[in-house]
C-alpha positions in Angstrom: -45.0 -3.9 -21.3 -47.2 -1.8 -23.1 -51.0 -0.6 -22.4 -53.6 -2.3 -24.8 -54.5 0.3 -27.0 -58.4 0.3 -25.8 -57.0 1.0 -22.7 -55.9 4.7 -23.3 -59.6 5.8 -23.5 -60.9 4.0 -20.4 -64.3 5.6 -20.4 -65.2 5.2 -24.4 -63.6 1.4 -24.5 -64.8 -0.2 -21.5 -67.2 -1.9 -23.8 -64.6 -3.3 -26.4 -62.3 -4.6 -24.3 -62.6 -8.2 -25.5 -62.2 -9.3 -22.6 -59.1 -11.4 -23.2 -55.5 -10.9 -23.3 -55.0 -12.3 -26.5 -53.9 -8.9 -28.3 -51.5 -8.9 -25.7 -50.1 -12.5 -26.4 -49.8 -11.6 -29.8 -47.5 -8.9 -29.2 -45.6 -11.0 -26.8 -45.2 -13.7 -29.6 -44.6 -11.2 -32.4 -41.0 -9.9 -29.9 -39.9 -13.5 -29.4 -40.5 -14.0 -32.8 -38.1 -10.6 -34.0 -35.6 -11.8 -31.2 -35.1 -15.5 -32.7 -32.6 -16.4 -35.5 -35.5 -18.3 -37.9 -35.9 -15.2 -39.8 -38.0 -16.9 -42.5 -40.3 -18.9 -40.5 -43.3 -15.7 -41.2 -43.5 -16.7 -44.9 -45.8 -18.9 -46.3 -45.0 -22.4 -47.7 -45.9 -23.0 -51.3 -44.7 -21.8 -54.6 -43.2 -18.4 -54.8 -45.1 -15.9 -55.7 -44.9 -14.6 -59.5 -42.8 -11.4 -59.6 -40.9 -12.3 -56.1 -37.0 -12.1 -55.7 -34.8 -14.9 -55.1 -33.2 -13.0 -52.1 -34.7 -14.2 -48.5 -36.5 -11.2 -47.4 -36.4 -10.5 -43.6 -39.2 -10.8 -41.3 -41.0 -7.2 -41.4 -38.7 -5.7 -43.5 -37.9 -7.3 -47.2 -34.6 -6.7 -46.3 -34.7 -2.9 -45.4 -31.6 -1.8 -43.0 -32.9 1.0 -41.5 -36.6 2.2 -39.9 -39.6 1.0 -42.1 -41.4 3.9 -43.5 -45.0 4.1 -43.4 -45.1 5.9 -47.3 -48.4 4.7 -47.7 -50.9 3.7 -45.1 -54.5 2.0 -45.4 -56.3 3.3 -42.0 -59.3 1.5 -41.3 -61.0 3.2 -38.7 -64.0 1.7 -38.8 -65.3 -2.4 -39.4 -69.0 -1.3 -39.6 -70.8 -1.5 -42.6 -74.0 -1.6 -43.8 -73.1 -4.3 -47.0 -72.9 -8.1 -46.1 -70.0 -9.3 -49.1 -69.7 -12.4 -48.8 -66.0 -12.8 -48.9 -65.0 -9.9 -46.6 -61.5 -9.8 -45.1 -62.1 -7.1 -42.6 -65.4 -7.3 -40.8 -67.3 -6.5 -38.2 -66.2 -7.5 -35.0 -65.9 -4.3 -33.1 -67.6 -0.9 -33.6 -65.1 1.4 -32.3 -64.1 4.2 -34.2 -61.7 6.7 -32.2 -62.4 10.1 -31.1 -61.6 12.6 -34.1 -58.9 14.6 -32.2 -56.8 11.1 -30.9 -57.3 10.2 -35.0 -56.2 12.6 -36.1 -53.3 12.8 -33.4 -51.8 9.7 -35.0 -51.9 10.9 -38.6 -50.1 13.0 -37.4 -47.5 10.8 -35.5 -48.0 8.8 -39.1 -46.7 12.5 -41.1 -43.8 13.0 -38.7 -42.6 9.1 -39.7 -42.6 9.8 -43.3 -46.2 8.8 -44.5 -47.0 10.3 -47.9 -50.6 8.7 -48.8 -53.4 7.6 -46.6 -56.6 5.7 -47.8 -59.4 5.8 -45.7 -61.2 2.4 -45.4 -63.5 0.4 -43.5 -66.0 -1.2 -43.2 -67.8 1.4 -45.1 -66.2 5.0 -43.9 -68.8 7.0 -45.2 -71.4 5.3 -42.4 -69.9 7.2 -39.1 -71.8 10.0 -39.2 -73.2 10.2 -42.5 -69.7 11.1 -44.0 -68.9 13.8 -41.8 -66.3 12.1 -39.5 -64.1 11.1 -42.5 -64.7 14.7 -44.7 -63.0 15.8 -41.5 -60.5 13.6 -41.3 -59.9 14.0 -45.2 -59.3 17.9 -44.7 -56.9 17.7 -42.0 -54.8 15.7 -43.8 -54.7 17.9 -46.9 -55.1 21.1 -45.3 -53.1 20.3 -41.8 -51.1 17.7 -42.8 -50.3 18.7 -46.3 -50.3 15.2 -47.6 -49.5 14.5 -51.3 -52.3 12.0 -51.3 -55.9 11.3 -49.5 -57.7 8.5 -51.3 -61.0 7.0 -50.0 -62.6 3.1 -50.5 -66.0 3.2 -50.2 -69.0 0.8 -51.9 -70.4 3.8 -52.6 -73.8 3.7 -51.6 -73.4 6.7 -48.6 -72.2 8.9 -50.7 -74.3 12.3 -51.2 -73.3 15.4 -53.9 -73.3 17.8 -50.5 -70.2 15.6 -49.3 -68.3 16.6 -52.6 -69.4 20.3 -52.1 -68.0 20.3 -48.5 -65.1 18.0 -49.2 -63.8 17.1 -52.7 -61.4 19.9 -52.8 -59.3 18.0 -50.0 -60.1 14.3 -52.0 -57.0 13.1 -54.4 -58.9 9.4 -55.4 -62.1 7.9 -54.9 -62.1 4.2 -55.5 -65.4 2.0 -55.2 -65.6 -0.9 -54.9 -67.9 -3.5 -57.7 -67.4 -6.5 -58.4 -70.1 -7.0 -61.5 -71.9 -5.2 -63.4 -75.1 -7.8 -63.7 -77.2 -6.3 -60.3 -77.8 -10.0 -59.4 -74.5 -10.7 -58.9 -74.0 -8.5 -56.9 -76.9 -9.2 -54.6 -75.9 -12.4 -54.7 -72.4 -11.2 -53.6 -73.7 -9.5 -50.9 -73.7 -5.8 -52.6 -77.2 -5.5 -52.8 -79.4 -3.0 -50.9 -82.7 -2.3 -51.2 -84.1 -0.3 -53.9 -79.9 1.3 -54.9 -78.8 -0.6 -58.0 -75.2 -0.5 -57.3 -74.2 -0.4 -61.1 -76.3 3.0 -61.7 -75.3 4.6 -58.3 -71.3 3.9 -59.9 -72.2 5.8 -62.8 -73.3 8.8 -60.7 -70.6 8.6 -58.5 -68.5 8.6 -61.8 -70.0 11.6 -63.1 -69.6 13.7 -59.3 -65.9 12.7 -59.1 -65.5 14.5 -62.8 -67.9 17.9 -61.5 -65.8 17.9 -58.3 -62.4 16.9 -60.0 -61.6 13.9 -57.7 -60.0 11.2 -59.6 -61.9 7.7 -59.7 -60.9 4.5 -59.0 -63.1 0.9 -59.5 -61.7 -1.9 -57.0 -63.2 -5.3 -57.9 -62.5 -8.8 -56.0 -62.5 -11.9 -58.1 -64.3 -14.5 -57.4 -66.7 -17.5 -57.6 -69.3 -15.6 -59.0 -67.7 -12.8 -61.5 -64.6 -14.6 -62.6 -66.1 -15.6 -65.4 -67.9 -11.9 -66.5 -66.3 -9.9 -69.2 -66.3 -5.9 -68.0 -64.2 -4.6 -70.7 -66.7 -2.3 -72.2 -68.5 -1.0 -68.7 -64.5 -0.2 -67.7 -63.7 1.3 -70.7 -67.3 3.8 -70.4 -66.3 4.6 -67.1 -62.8 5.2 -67.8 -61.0 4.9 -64.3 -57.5 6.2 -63.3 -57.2 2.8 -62.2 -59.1 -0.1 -62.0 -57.5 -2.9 -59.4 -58.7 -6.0 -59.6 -57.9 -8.4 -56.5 -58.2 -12.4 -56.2 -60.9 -13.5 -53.3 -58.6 -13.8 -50.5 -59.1 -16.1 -47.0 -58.7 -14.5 -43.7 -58.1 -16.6 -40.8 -61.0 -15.0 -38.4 -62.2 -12.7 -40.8 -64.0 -14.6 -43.6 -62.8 -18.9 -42.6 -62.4 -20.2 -39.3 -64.6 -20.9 -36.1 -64.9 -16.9 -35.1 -65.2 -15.7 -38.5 -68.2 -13.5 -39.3 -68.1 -14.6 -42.9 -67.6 -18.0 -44.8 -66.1 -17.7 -48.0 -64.6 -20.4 -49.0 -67.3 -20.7 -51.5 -66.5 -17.3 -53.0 -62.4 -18.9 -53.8 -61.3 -19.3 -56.6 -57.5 -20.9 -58.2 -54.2 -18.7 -59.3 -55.5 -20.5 -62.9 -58.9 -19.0 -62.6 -57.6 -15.6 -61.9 -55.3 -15.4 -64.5 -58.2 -16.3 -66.8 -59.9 -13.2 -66.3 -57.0 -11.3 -66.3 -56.2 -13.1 -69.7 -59.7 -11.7 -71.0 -59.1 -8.7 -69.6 -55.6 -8.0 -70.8 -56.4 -4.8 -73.1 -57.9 -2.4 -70.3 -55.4 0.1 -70.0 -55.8 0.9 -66.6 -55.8 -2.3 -65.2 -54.0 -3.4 -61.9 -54.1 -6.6 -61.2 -53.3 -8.5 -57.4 -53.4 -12.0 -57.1 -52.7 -13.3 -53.7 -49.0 -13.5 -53.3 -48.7 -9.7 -54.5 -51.1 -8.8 -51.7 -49.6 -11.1 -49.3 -47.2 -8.5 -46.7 -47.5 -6.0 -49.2 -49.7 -3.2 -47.4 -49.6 -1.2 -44.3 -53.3 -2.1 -42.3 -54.2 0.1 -39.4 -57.1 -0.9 -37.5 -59.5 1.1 -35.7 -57.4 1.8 -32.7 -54.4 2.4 -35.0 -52.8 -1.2 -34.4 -50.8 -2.3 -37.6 -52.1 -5.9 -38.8 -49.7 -8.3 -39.7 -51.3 -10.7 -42.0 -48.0 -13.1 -42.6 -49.7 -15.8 -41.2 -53.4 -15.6 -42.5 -54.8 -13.7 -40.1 -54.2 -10.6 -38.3 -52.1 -10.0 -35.6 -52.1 -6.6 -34.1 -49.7 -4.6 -33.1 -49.3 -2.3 -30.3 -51.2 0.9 -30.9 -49.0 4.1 -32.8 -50.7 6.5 -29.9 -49.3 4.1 -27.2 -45.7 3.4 -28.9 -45.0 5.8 -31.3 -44.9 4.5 -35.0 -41.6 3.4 -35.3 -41.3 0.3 -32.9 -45.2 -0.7 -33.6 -44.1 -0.9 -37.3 -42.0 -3.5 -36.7 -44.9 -6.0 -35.6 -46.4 -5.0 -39.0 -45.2 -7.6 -41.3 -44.9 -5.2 -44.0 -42.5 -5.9 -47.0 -41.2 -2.8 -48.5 -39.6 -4.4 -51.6 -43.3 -6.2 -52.4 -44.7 -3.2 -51.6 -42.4 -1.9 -54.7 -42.7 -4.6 -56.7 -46.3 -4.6 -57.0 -46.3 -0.8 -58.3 -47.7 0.3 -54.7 -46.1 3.6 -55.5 -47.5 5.3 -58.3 -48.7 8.9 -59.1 -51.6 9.7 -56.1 -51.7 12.7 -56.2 -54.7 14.5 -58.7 -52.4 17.6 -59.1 -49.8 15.5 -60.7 -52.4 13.2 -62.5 -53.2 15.7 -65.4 -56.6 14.5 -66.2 -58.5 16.1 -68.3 -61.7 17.2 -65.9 
């Protein structure tokens, strides 16, 4: 059986150990489950999703023969952050981060098994050491690595002109995240701090990502309280590479449930609703739209102590660790679907060299 992944750094994670063998469980559960013929019993009941194959997809896989590859990876390495969003999905409840050299260590293990883009996420990743941790993570995956693609999702509010000096070089895409552009919303959201108006810091970050040549991305969750804002001309001044717009999602122990940190339910909003604003915004160019079945299995999660999360039952179950197991057998606790992954255009030109845009 294998070592819970806080366990391989015995003097850093004494602290984080939860206490609880419920991340083992998990994995126990997540082996009977691969060994047992009810292939399908991992997908949620309802309608099927808009877009989605008739085929049955199997469990993990989406009907993939061989090995999953990990082409594009969302590594979360940290849950802290210093924004309170209301309708957060990954928050937090730990405040590990790994030691740079062991992070880096299973980037690398993530290379070697064919990963070709890695977003850095939290949390808010520009908060461990003022931006330093991740510029260095950034580099070594460009520089080392030789990655066609680094991207970064950030609210944006850590974020300094010296960190582009140091660091944009190595940056393909810089998406931030804002979900209105009325600054009560987004206090009222939870985006609000202090004396930073979110909506002017966005314009300055704009303007830094065109000095430093980084390409710039806008993510924005739909929800209760924006679904019904038009942002057609503040996206069309702003002019992203691509702005992707997500439907308020629930998160069993993330954001609802007893041992969530959040409560969002109020922040939900209906497939109808979110087609509404998609309906108003139908002309923006750049616009990428996920409603919740597209999301649904369709992205590889690593958590701060690089444990894929399988979110095919509305929540997240971890896997074992990539720098316990290697990364082919703890993809397969992932729940990742490689033909969703497709299908919702999760492979698209990353890379600022191929982008063309005119700096």
């Amino acid at each position: 059986m294998w070592a819970l992944a806080p366990l391989a750094f015995p003097g850093k994670l004494l602290g984080a150990l939860w206490g609880s063998l419920a991340p083992l469980l998990l994995w126990l559960r997540a082996l009977l489950r691969l060994a047992g013929t009810d292939r399908g019993r991992g997908r949620q009941e309802g309608p099927e999703p808009e877009g989605a194959g008739e085929e049955e997809e199997e469990e993990g896989g989406g009907g993939h023969d061989g090995p999953l590859t990990p082409t594009s990876v969302n590594y979360h390495f940290t849950r802290q952050c210093n924004y309170k969003c209301g309708f957060c999905f990954h928050t937090a409840k730990t405040s590990f981060v790994l030691p740079l050299e062991e992070a880096q260590r299973g980037l690398r293990l993530l290379k070697e098994a064919g990963m070709e883009k890695v977003n850095f996420s939290g949390g808010e990743p520009f908060l461990k050491d003022r931006g330093e941790y991740l510029g260095r993570l950034v580099r070594f995956c460009k520089e080392e690595l030789r990655l066609p693609s680094v991207s970064i999702v950030s609210n944006g509010s850590l974020i300094r002109e010296r960190w582009f000096v140091d660091y944009g070089q190595y940056l393909d895409i810089l998406a931030i995240s804002c979900d209105s552009f009325n600054e009560d919303v987004n206090v009222l959201i939870g985006r609000g701090q202090g004396k930073l108006n979110h909506v002017e810091n966005l314009r300055r970050l704009r303007r830094w990502c065109r000095e430093y040549r980084v390409a710039f991305k806008i993510n924005s969750v739909i929800n209760r309280f924006n679904v019904d804002e038009d942002m057609r001309a503040h996206i069309q001044e702003l002019n992203p590479v691509r702005w992707k717009v997500f439907q308020c999602l629930l998160i069993e122990g993330e954001n609802v449930g007893d041992s969530a940190l959040r409560e969002a339910e109020s922040f939900v909003i209906s497939k109808e609703e979110f087609q509404g604003f998609l309906d108003r915004h139908r002309g923006v160019p750049c616009l990428v739209p996920e409603c919740n079945d597209k999301m649904k299995d369709s992205y590889l999660i690593l958590d701060e102590y690089m444990r894929f999360l399988n979110c095919r039952e509305g929540r997240k179950d971890p896997s074992p660790s990539i720098l316990d197991v290697g990364v082919e057998e703890a993809i397969k606790f992932s729940g990742f679907d490689e033909v969703t992954f497709l299908k919702r255009g999760g492979r698209y030109v990353w890379s600022k060299a191929d982008l063309k845009l005119d700096w």
